[in-house]
Backbone as JSON, one array per atom type, in Angstrom:
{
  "sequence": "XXXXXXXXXXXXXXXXXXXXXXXXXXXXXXXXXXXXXXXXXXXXXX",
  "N": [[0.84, -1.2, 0.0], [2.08, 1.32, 0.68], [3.98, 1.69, -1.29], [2.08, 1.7, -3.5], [0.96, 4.37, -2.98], [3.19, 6.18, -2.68], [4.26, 5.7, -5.66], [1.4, 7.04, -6.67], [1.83, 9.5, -5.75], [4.28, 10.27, -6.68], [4.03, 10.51, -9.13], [1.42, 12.26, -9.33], [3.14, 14.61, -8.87], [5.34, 14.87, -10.76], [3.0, 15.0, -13.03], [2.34, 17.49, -11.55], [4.8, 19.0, -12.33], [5.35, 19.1, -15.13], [2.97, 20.58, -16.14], [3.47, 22.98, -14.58], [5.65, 23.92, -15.72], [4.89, 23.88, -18.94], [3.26, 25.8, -18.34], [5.3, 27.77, -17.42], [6.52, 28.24, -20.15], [4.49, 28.88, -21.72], [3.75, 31.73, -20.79], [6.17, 33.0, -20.99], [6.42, 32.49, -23.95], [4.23, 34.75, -24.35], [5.47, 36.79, -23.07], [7.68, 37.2, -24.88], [5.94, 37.64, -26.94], [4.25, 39.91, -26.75], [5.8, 42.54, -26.6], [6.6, 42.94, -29.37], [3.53, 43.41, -30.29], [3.4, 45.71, -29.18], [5.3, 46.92, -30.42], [4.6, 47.25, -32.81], [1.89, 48.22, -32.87], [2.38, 50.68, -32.27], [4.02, 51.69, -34.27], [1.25, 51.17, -36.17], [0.4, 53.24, -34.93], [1.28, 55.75, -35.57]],
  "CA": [[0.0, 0.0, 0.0], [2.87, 2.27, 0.8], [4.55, 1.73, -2.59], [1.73, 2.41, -4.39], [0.75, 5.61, -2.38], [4.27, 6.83, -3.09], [4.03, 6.12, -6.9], [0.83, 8.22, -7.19], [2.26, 11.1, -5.36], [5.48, 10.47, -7.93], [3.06, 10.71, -11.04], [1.32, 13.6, -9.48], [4.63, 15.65, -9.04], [5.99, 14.54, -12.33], [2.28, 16.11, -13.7], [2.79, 18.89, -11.37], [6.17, 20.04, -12.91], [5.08, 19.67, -16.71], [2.37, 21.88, -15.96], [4.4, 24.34, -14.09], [6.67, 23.74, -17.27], [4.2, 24.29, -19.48], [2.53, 26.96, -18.1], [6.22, 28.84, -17.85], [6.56, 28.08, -21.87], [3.43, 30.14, -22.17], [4.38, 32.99, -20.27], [7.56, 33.41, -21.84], [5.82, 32.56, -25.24], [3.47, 35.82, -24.24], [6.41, 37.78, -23.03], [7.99, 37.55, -25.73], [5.17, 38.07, -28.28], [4.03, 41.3, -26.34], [6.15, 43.63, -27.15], [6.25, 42.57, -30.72], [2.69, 43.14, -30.37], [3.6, 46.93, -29.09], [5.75, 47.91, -31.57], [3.2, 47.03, -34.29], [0.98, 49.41, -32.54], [3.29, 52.14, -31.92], [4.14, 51.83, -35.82], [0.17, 51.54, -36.37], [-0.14, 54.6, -34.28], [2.51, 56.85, -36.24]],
  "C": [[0.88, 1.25, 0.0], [3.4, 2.88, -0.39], [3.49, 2.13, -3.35], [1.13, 3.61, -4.19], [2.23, 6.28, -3.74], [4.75, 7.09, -5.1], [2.72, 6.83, -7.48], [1.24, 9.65, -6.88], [3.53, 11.14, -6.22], [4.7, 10.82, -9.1], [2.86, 11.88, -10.83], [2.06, 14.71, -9.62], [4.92, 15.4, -10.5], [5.11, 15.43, -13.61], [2.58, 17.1, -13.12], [3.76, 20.06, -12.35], [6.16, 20.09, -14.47], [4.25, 20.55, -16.61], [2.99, 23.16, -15.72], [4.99, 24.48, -15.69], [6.06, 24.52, -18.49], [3.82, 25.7, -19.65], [3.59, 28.25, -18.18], [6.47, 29.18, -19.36], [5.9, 29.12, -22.21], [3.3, 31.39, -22.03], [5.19, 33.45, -21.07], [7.15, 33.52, -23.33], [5.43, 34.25, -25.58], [4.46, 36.6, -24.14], [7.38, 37.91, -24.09], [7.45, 38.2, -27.1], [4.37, 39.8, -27.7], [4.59, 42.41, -26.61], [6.51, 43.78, -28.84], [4.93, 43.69, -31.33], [2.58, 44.82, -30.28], [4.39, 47.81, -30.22], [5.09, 48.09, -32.76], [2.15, 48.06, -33.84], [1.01, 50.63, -32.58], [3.28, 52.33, -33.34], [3.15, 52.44, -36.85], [-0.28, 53.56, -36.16], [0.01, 55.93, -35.44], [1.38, 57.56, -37.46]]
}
């Protein structure tokens, strides 16, 4: 029972940290496409 406790709380961590993972990807994705996203505006603006 112990062992297989300990391998669901290993799976869940393992999902935990692709998520996290993930979810930083996306961020960074955004932060990078944001100011992109500003200078096209600024340009627009002109």
């Amino acid at each position: 029972l112990g062992n297989t406790e300990r391998g669901i709380r290993r799976d869940q961590r393992r999902r935990m940290l692709a998520i996290a993972a993930a979810l930083e990807q996306v961020e960074r994705q955004r932060g990078a496409i944001a100011p992109r996203e500003r200078v096209v505006d600024q340009i627009l603006a002109q």
